[in-house]
Backbone as XML, in Angstrom:
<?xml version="1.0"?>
<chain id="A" units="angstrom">
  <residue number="1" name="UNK">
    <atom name="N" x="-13.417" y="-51.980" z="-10.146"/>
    <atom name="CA" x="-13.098" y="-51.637" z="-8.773"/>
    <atom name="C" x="-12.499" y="-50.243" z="-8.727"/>
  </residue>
  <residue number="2" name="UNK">
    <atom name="N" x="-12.439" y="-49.569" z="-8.127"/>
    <atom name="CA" x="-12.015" y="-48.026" z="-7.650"/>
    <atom name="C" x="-10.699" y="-48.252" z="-6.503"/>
  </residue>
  <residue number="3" name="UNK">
    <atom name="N" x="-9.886" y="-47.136" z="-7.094"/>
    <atom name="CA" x="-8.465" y="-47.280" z="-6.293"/>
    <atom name="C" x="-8.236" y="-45.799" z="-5.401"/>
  </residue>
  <residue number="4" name="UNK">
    <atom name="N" x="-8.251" y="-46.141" z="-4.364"/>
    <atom name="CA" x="-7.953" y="-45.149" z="-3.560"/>
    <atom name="C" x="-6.532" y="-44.531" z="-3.501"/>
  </residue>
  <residue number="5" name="UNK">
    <atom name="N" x="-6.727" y="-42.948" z="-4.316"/>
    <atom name="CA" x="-4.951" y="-42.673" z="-4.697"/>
    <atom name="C" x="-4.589" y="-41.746" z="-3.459"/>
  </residue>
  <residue number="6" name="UNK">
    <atom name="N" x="-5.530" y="-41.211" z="-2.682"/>
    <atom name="CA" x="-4.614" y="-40.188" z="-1.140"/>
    <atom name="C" x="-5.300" y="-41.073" z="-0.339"/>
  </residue>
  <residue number="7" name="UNK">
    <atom name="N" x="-4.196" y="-40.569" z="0.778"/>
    <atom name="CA" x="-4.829" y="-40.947" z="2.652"/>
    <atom name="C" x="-4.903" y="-39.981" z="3.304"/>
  </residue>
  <residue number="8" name="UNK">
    <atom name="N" x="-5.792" y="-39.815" z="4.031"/>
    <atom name="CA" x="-5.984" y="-38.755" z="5.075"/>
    <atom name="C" x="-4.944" y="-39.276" z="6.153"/>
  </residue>
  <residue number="9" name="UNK">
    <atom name="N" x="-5.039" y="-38.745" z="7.228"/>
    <atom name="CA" x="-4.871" y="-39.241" z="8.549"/>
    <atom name="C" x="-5.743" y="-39.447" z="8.831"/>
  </residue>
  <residue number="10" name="UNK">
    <atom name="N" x="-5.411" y="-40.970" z="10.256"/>
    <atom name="CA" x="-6.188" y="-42.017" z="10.096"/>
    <atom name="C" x="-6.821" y="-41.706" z="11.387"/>
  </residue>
  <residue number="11" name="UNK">
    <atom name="N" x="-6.462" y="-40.661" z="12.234"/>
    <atom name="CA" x="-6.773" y="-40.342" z="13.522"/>
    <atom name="C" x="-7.721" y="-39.293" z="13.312"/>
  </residue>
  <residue number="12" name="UNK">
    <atom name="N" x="-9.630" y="-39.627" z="13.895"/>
    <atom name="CA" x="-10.225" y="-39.041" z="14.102"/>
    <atom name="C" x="-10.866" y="-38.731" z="15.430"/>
  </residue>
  <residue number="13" name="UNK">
    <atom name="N" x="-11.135" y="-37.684" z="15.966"/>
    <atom name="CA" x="-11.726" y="-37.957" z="17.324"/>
    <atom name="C" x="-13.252" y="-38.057" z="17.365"/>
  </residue>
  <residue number="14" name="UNK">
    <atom name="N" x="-13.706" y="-37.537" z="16.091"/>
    <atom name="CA" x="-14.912" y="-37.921" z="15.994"/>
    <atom name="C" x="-15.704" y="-38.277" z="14.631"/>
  </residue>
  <residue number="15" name="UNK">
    <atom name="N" x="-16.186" y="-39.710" z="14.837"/>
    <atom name="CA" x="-16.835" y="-40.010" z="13.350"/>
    <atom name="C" x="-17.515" y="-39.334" z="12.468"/>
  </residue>
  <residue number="16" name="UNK">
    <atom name="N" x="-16.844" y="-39.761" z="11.154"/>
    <atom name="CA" x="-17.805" y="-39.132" z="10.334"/>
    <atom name="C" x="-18.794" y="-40.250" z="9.393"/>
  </residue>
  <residue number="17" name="UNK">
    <atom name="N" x="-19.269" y="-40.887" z="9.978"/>
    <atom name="CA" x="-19.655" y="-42.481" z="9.678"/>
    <atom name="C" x="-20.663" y="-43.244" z="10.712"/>
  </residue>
  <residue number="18" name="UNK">
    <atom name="N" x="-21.826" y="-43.135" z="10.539"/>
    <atom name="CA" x="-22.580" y="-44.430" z="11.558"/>
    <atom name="C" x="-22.975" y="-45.954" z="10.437"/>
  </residue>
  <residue number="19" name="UNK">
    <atom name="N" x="-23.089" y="-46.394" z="11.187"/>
    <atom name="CA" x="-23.397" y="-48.183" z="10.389"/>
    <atom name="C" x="-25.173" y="-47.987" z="10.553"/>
  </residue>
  <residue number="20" name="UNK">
    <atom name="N" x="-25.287" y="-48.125" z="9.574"/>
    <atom name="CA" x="-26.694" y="-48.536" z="8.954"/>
    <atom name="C" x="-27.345" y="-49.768" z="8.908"/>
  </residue>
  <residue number="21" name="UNK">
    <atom name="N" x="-28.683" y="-50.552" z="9.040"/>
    <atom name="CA" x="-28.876" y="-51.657" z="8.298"/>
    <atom name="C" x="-30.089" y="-51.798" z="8.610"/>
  </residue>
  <residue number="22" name="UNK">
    <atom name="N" x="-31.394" y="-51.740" z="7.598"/>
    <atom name="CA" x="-32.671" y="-52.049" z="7.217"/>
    <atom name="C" x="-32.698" y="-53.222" z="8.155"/>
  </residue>
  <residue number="23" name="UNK">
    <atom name="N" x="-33.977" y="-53.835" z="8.418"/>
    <atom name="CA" x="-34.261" y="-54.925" z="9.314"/>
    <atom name="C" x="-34.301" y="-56.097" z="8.207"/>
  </residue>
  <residue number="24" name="UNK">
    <atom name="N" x="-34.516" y="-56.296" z="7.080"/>
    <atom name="CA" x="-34.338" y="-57.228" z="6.261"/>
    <atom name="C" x="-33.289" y="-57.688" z="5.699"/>
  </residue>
  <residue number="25" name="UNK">
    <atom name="N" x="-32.446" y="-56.502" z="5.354"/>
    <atom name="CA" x="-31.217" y="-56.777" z="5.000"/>
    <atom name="C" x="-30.262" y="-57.911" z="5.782"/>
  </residue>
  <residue number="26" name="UNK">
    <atom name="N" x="-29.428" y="-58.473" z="4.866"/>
    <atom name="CA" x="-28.411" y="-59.366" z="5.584"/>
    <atom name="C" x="-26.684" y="-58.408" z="5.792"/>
  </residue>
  <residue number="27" name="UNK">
    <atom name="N" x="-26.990" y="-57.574" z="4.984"/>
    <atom name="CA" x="-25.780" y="-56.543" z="5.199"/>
    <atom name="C" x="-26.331" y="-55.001" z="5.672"/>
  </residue>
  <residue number="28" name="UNK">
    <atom name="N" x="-24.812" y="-54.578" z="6.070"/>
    <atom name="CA" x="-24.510" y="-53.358" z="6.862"/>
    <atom name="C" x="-24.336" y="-52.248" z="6.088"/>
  </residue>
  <residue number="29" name="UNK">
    <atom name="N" x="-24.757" y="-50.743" z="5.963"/>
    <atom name="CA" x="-24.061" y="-50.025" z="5.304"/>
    <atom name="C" x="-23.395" y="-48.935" z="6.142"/>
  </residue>
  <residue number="30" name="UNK">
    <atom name="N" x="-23.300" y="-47.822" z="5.171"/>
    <atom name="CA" x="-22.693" y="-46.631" z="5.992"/>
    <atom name="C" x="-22.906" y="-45.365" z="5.488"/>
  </residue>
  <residue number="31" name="UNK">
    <atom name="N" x="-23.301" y="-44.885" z="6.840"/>
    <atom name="CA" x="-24.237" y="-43.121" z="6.404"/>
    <atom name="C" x="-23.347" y="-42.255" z="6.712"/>
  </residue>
  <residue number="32" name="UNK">
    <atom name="N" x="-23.263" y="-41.337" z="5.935"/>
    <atom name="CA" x="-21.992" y="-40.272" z="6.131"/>
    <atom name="C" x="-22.608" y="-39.225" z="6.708"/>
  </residue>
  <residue number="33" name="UNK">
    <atom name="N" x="-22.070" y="-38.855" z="8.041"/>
    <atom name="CA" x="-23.083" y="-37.584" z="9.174"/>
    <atom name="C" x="-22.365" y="-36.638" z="8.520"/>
  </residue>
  <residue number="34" name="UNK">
    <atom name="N" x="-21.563" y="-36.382" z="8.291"/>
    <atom name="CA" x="-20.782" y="-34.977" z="8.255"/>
    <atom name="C" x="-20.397" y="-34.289" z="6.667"/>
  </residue>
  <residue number="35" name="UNK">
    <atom name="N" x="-20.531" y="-32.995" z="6.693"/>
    <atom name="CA" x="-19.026" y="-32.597" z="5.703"/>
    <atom name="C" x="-20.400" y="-32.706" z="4.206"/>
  </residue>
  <residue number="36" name="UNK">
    <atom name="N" x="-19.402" y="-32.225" z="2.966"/>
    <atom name="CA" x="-19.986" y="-32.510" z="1.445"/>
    <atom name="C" x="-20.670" y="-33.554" z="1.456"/>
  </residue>
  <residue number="37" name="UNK">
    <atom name="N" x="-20.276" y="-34.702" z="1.793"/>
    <atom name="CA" x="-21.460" y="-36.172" z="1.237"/>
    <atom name="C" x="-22.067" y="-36.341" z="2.575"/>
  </residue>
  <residue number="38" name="UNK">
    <atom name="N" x="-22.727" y="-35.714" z="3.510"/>
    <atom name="CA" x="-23.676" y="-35.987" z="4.356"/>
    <atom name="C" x="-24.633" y="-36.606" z="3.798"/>
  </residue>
  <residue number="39" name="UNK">
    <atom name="N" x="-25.340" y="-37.300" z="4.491"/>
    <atom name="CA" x="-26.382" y="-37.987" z="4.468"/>
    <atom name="C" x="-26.131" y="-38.985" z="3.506"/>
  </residue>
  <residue number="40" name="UNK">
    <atom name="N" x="-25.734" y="-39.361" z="2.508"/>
    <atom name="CA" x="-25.217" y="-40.578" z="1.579"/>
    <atom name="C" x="-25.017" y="-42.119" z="2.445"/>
  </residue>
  <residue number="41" name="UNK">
    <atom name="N" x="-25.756" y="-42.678" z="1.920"/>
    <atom name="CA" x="-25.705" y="-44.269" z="2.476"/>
    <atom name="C" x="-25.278" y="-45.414" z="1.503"/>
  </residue>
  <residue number="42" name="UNK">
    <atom name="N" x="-24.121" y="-45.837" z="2.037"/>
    <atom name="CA" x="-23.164" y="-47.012" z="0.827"/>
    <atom name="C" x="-23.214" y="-48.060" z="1.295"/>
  </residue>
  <residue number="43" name="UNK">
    <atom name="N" x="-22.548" y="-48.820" z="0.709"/>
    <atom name="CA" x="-21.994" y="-49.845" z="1.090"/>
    <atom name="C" x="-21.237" y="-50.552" z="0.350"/>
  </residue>
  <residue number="44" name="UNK">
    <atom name="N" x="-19.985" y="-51.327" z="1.015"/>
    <atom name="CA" x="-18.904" y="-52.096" z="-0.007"/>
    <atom name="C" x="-18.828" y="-53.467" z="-0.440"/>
  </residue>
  <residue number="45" name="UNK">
    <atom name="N" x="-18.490" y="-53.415" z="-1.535"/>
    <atom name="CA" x="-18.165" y="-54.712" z="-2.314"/>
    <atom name="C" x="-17.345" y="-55.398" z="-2.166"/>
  </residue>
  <residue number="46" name="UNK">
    <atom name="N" x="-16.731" y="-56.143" z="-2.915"/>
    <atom name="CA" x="-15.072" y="-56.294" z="-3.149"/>
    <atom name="C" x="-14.366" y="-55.640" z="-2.759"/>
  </residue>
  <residue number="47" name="UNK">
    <atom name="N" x="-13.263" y="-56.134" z="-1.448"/>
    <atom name="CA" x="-12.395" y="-55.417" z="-0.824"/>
    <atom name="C" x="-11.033" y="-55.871" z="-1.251"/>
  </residue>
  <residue number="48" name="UNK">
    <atom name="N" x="-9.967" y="-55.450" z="-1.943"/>
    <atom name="CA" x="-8.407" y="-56.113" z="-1.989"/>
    <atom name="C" x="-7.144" y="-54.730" z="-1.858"/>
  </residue>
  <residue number="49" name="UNK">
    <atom name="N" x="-6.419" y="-55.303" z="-1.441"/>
    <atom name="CA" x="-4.954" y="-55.131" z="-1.295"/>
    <atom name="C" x="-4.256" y="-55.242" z="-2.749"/>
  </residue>
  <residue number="50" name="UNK">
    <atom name="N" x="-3.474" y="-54.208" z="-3.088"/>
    <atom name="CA" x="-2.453" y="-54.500" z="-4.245"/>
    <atom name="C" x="-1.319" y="-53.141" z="-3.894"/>
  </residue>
  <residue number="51" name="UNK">
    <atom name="N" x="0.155" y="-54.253" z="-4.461"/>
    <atom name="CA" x="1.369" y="-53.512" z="-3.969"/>
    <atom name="C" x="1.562" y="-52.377" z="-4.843"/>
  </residue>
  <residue number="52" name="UNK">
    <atom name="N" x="1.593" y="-51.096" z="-4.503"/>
    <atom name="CA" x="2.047" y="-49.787" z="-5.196"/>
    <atom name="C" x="3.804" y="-50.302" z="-5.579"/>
  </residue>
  <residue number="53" name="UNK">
    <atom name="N" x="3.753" y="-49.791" z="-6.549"/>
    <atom name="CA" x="5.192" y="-49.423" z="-7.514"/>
    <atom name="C" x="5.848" y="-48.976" z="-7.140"/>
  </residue>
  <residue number="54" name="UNK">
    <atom name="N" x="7.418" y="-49.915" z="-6.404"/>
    <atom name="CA" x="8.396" y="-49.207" z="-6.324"/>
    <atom name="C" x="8.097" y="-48.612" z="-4.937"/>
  </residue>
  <residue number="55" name="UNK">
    <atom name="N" x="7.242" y="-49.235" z="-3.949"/>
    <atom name="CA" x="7.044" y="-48.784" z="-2.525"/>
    <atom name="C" x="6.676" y="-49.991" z="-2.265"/>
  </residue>
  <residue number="56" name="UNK">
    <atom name="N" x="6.902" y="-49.822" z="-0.490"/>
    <atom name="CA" x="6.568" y="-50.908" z="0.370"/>
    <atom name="C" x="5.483" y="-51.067" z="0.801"/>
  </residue>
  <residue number="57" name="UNK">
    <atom name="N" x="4.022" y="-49.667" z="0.618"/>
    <atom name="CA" x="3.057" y="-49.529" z="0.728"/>
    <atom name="C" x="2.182" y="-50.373" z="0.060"/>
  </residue>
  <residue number="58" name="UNK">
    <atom name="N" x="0.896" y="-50.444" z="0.207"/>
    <atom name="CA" x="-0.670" y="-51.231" z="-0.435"/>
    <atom name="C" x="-1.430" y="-50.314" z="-0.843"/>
  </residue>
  <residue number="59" name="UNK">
    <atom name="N" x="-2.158" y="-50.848" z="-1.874"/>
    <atom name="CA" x="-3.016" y="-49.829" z="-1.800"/>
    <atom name="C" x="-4.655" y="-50.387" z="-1.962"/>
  </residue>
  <residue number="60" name="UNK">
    <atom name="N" x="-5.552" y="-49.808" z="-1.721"/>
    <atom name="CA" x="-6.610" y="-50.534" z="-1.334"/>
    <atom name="C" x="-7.358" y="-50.404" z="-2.621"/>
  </residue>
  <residue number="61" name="UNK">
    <atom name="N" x="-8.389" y="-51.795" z="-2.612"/>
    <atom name="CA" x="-9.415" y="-51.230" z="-4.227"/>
    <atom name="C" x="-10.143" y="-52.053" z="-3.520"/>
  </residue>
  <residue number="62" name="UNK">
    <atom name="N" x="-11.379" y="-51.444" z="-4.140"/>
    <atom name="CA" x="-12.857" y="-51.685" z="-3.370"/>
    <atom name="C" x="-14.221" y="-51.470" z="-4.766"/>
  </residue>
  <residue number="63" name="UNK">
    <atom name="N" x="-15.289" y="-52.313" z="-4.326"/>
    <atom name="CA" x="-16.207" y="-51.660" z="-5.002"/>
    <atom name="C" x="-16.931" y="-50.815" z="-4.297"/>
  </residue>
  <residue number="64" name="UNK">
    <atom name="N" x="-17.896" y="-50.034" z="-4.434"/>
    <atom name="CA" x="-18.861" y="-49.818" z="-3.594"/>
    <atom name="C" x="-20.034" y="-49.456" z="-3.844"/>
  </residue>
  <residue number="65" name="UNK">
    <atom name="N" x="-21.413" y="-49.521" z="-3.509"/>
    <atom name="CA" x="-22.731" y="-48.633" z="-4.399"/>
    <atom name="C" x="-23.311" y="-48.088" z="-3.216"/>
  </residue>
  <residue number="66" name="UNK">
    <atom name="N" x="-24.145" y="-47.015" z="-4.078"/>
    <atom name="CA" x="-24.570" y="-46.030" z="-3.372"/>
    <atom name="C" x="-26.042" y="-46.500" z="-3.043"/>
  </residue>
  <residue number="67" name="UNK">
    <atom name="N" x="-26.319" y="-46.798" z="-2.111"/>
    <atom name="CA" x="-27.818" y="-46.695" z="-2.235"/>
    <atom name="C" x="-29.004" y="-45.650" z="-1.951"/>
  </residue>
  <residue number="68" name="UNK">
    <atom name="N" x="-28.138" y="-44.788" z="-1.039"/>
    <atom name="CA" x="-28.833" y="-43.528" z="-1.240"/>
    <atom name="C" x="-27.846" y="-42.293" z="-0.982"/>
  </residue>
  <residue number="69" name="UNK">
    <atom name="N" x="-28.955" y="-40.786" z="-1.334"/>
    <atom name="CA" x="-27.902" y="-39.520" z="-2.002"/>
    <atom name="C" x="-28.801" y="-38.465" z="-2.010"/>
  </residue>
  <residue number="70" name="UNK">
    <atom name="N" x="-29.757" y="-38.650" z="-0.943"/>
    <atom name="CA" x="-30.954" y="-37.331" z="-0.954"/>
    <atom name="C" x="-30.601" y="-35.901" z="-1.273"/>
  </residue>
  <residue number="71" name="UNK">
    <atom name="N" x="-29.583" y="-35.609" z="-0.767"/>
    <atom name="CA" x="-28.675" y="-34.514" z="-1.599"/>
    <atom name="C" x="-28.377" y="-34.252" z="-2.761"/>
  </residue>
  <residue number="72" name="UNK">
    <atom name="N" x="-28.467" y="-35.385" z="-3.467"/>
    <atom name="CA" x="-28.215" y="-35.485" z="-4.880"/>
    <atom name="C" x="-26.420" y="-34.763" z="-4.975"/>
  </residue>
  <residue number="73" name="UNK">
    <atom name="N" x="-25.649" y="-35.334" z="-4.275"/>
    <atom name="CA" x="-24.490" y="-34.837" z="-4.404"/>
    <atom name="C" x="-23.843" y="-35.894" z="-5.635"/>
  </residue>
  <residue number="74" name="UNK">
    <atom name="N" x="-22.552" y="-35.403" z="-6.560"/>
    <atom name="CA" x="-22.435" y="-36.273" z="-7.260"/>
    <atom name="C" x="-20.927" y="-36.969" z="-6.788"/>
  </residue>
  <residue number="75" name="UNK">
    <atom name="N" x="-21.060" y="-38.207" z="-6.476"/>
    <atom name="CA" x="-20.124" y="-39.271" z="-5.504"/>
    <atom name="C" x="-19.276" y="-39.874" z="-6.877"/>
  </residue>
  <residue number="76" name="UNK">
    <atom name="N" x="-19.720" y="-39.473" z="-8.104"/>
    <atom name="CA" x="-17.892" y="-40.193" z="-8.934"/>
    <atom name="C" x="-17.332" y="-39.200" z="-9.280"/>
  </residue>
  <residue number="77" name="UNK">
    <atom name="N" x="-16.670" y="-39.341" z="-7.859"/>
    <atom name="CA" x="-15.625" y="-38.751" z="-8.275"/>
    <atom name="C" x="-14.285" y="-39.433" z="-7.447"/>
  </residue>
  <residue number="78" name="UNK">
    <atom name="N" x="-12.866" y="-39.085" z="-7.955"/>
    <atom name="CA" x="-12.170" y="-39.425" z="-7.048"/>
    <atom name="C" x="-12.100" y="-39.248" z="-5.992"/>
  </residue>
  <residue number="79" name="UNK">
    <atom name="N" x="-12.613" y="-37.978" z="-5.165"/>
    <atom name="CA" x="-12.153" y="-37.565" z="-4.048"/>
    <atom name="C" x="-13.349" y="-38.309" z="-3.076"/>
  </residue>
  <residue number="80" name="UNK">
    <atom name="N" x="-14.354" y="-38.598" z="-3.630"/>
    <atom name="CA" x="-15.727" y="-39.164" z="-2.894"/>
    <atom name="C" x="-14.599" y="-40.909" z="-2.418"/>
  </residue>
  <residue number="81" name="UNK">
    <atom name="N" x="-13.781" y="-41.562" z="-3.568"/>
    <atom name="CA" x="-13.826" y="-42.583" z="-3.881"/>
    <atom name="C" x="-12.119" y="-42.447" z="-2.513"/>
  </residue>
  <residue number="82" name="UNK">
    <atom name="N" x="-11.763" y="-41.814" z="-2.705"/>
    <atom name="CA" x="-10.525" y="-41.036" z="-1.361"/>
    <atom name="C" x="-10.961" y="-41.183" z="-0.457"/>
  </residue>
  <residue number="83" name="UNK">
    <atom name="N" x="-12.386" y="-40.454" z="-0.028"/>
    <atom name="CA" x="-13.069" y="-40.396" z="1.359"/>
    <atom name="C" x="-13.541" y="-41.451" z="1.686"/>
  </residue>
  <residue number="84" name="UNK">
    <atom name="N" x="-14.090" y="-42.620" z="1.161"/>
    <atom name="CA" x="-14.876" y="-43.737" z="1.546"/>
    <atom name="C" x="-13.877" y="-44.388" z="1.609"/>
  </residue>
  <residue number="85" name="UNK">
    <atom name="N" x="-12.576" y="-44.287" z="0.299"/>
    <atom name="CA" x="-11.705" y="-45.060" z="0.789"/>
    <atom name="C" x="-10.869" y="-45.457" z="2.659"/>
  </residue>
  <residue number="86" name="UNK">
    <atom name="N" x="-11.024" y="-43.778" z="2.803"/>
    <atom name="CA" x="-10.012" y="-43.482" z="3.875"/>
    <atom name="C" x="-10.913" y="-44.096" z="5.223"/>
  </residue>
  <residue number="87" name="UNK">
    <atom name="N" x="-12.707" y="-44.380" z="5.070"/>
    <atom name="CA" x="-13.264" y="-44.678" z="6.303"/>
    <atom name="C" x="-12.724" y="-46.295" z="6.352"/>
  </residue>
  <residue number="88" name="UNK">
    <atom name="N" x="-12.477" y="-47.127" z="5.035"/>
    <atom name="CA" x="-12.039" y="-48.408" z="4.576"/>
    <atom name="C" x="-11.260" y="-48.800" z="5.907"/>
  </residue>
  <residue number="89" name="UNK">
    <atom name="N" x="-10.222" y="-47.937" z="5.495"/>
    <atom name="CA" x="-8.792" y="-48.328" z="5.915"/>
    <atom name="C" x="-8.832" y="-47.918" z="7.585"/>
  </residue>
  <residue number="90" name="UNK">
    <atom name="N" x="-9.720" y="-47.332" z="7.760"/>
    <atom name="CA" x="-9.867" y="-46.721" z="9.466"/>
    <atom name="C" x="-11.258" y="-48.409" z="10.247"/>
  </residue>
  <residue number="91" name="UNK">
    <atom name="N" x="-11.768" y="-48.615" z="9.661"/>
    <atom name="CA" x="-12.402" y="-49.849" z="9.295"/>
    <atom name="C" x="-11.670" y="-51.367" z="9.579"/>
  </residue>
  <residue number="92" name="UNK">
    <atom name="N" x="-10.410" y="-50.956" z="8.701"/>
    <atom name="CA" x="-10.108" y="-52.529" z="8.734"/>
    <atom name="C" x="-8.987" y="-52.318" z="9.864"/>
  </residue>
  <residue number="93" name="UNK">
    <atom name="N" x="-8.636" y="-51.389" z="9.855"/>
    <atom name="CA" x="-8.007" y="-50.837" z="11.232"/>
    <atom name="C" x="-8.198" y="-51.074" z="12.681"/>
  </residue>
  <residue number="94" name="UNK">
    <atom name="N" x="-9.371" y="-51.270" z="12.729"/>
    <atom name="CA" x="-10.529" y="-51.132" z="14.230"/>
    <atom name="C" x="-10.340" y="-52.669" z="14.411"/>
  </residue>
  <residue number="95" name="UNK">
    <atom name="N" x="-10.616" y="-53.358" z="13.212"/>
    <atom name="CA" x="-10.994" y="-54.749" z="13.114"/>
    <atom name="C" x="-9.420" y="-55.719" z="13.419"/>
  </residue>
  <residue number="96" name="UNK">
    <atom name="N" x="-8.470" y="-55.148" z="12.708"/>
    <atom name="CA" x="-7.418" y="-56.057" z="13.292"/>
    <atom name="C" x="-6.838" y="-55.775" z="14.406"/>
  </residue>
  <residue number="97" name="UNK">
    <atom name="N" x="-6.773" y="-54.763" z="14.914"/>
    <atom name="CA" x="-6.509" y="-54.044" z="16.662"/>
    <atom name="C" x="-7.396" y="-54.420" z="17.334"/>
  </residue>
  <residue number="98" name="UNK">
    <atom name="N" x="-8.479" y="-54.749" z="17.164"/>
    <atom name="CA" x="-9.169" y="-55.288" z="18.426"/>
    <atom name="C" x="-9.483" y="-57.388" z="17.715"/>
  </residue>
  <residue number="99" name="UNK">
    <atom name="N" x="-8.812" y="-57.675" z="16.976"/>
    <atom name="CA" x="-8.386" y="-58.701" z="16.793"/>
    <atom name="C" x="-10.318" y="-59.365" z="15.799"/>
  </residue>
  <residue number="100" name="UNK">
    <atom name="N" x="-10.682" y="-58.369" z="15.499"/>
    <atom name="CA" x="-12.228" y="-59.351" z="15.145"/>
    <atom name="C" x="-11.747" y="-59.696" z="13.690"/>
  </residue>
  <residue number="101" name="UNK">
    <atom name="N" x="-10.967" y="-59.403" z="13.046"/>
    <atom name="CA" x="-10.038" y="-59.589" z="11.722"/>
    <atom name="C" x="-8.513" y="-60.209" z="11.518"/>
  </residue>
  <residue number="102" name="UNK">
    <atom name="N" x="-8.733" y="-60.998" z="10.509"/>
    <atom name="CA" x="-7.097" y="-61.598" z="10.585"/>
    <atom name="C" x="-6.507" y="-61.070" z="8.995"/>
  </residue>
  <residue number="103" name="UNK">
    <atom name="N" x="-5.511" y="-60.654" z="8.602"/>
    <atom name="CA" x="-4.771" y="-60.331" z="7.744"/>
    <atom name="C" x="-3.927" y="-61.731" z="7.412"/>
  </residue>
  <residue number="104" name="UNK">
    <atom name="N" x="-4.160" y="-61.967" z="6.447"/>
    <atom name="CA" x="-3.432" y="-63.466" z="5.934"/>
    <atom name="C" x="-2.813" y="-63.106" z="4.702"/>
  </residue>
  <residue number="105" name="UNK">
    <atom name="N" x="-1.492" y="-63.552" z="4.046"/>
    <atom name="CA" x="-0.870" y="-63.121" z="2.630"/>
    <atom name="C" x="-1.237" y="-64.117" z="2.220"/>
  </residue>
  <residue number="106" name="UNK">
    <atom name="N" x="-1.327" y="-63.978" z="0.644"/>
    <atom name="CA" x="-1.517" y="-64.861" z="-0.485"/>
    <atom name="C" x="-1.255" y="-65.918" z="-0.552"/>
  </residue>
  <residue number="107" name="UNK">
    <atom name="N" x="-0.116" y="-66.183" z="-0.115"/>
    <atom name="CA" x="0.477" y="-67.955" z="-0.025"/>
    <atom name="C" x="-0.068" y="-68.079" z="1.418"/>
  </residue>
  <residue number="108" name="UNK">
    <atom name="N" x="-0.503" y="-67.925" z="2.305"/>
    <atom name="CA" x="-0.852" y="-68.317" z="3.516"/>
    <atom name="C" x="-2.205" y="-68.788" z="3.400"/>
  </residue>
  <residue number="109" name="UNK">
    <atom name="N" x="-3.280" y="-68.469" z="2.414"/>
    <atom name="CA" x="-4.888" y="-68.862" z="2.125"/>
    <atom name="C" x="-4.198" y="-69.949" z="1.364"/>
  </residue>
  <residue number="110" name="UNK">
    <atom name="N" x="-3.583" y="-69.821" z="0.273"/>
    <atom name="CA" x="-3.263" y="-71.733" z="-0.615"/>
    <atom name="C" x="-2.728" y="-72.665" z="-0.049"/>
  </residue>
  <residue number="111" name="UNK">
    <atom name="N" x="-2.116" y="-72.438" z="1.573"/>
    <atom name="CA" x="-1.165" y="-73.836" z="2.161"/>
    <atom name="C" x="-2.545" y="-74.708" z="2.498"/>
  </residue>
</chain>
C-alpha cells in the first residue's frame, strides 16, 4: 500500500479530476485533466486510515493502479502518490458531508 506523506489544501475551485468508467466495467476510475499527470487514468484499491506518531492526525494508505499514461509520465513516485493521495481525501470528504459515507472506528464494525 502507498502512504500519503503531504496535504495540499483541500479547497479547490476547480477540479483537477473527472470520474471515468468503460461501459463494462463494474468500477469507476479517475482521469487527471490538469497539471504534470494529465491525462492518466487510475483507480483505487484498498483504502485505510492509520494513526501518525505522536499526533492526533490519520494518515491515509491506499493502493492504486494505473491503467492508463499516454504521456508516458512516470507516476512512482511520491509526489504522484501525494497528488492522488490528496484527490482521496477531497473524495472521502464530498462523501461524508453530503452524508453518502459513514466513518465508523474499529470497535464500532466488531460490536
Amino acid at each position: 500500500m502507498s502512504t500519503q506523506e503531504k496535504n495540499s489544501p483541500t479547497e479547490q475551485k476547480t477540479k483537477r479530476y473527472v470520474f471515468a468508467q468503460r461501459p463494462d466495467d463494474d468500477y469507476t476510475c479517475i482521469k487527471l485533466v490538469e497539471g504534470d499527470y494529465k491525462d492518466i487514468i487510475f483507480k483505487y484499491g484498498n483504502v485505510g486510515f492509520k494513526p501518525v506518531e505522536n499526533d492526533e492526525k490519520m494518515s491515509v494508505i491506499f493502493d492504486y493502479n494505473v491503467l492508463k499514461n499516454p504521456n508516458d509520465v512516470d507516476y512512482d513516485t511520491q509526489e504522484f502518490i501525494d497528488y492522488i493521495g490528496d484527490i482521496l481525501i477531497e473524495l472521502v470528504e464530498e462523501q461524508l458531508a453530503t452524508g453518502k459515507m459513514d466513518f465508523l472506528k474499529f470497535e464500532d464494525v466488531n460490536e
